[in-house]
VMD Tcl script that draws the C-alpha trace (Angstrom):
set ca {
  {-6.46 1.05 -2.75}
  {-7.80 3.54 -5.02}
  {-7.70 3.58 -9.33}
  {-5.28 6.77 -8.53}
  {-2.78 4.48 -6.51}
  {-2.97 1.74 -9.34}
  {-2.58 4.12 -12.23}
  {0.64 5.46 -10.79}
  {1.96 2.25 -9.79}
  {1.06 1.17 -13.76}
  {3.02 4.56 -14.70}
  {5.84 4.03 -12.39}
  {6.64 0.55 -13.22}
  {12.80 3.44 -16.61}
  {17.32 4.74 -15.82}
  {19.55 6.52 -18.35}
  {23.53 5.92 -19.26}
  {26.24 7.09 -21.62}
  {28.01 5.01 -23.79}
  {31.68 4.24 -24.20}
  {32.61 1.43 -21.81}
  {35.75 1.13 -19.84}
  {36.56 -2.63 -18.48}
  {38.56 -0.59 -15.03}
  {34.73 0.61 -13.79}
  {32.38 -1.28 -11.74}
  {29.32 -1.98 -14.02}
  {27.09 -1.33 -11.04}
  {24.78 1.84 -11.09}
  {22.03 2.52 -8.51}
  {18.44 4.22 -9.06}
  {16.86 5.53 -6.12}
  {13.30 6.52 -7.80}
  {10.12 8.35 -6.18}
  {7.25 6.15 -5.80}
  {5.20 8.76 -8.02}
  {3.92 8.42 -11.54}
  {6.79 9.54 -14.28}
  {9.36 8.61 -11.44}
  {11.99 11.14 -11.17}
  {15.68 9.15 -10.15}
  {18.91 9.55 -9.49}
  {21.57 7.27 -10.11}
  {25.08 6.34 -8.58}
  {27.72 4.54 -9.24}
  {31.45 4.87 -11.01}
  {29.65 4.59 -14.43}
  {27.92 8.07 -13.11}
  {31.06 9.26 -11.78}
  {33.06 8.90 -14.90}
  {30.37 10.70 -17.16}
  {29.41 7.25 -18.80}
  {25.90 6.87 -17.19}
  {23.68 10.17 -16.78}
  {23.12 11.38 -13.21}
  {19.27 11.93 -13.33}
  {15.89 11.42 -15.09}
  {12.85 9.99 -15.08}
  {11.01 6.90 -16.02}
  {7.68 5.65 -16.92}
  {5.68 2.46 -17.82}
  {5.84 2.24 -21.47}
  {4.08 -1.43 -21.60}
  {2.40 -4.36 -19.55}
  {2.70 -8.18 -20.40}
  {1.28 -11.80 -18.81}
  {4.74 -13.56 -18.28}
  {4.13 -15.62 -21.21}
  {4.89 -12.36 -23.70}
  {0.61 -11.71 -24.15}
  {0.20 -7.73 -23.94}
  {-2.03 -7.34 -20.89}
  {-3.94 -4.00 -21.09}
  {-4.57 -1.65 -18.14}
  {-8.16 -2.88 -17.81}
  {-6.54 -5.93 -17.10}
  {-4.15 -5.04 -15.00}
  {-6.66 -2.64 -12.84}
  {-8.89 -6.18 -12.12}
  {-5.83 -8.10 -11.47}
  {-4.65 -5.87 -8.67}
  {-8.42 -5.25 -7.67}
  {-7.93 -8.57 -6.87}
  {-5.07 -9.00 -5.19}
  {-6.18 -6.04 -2.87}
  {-9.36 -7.53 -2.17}
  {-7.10 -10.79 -1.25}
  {-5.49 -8.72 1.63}
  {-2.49 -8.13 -1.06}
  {-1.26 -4.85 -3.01}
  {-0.71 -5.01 -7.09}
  {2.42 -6.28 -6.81}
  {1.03 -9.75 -5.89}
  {0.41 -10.75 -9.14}
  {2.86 -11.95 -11.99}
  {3.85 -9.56 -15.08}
  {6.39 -7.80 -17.16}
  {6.62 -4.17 -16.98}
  {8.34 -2.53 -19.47}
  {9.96 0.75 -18.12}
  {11.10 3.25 -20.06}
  {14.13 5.29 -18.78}
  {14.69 8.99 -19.49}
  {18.06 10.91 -19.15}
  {17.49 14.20 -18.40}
  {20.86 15.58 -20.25}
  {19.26 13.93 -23.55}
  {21.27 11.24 -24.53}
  {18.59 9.09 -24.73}
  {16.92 6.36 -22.98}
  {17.11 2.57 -22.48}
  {13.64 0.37 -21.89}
  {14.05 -2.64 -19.20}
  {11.74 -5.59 -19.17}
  {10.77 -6.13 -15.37}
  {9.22 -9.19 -14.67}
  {7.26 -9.68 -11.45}
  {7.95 -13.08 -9.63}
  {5.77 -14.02 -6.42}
  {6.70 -17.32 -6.68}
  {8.89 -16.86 -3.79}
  {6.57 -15.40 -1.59}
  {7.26 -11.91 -1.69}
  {7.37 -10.17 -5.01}
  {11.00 -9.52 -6.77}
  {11.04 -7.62 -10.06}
  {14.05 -8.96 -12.10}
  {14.50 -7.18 -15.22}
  {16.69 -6.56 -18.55}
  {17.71 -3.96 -20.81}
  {15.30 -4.74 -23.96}
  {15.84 -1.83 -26.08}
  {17.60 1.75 -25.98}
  {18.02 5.03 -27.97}
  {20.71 7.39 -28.54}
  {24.11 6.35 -26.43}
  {21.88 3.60 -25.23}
  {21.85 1.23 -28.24}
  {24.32 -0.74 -27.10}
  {23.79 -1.22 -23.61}
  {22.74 -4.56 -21.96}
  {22.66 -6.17 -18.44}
  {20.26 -6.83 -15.63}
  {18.84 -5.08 -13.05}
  {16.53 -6.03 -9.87}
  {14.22 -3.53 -8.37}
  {13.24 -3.53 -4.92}
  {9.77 -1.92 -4.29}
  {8.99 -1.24 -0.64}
  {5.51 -0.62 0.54}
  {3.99 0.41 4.03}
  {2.78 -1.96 7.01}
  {-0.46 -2.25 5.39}
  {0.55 -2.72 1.68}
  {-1.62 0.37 0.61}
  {1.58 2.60 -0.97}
  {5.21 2.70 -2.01}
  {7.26 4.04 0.36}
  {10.35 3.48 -2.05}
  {11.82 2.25 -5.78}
  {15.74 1.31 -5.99}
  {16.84 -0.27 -8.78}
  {20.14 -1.71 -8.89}
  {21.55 -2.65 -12.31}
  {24.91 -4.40 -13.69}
  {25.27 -2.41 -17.23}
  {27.57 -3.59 -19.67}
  {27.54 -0.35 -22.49}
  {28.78 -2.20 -25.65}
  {31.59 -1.14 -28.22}
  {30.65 2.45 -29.33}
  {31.85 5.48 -27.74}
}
mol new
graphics top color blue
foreach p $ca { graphics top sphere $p radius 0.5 }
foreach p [lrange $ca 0 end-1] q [lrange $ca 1 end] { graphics top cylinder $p $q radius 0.2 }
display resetview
């Protein structure tokens, strides 16, 4: 796995939304992100379809912790998944929050979730929540869990999806 691959996966460890919330609409939006660095997505959903979640954007790595809350820089992270690769693993075999930044492309602002990586299952899980937002996206809270899947061998992303439960608070 090359510094490249590892660098993008640090970049492309973020969704976007409107606010006004309407009890009638299932909270449930979809992101279907490239596996690239600044990873352009889509979203889906009756949020999108009523106009109170944006339809597209991009997101990007914004932050990197240990579980327990200690920043981890991306010196750290590089050795950690220089280390799970020489294991036989990929970087997603070691534990971490992410914090993803999510972009709407319309403007309305964007919404950071806190993705925490879990192997203690066996196979990694990233289970996240909305820790912060901007612009229609102050309000906004819920979780989301992101499914990352990689090739045969482990060595790239083949695809992101994100699926999220938003709840968009009381302005609007």
């Amino acid at each position: 796995m090359t510094r490249g691959f590892i660098a993008a996966l640090a970049v492309a460890m973020a969704l976007g939304v409107s606010a006004c919330s309407d009890d009638t609409l299932d909270p449930v939006v979809l992101f279907d992100m490239e596996p690239v660095a600044a990873q352009p997505w889509t979203a889906s959903g009756e949020l999108v379809d009523a106009g109170q979640v944006c339809s597209a954007g991009d997101r990007a790595n914004v932050g990197l912790e240990f579980p327990d809350g200690t920043p981890m820089s991306f010196e750290q992270f590089a050795e950690l998944a220089d280390e799970a690769e020489a294991a036989g693993g990929s970087p997603m075999d070691f534990d971490r929050v992410s914090l993803e930044e999510y972009r709407c492309a319309d403007g309305s602002g964007t919404f950071t979730i806190g993705e925490e990586v879990d192997n203690t299952s066996g196979q990694p899980e990233l289970r996240g929540e909305v820790v912060g937002g901007t612009g229609a996206y102050t309000e906004m809270t819920g979780p989301c869990v992101t499914v990352v899947t990689e090739n045969e061998d482990r060595s790239a992303i083949l695809s992101v999806i994100a699926t999220c439960e938003f709840d968009m608070g009381s302005s609007g």
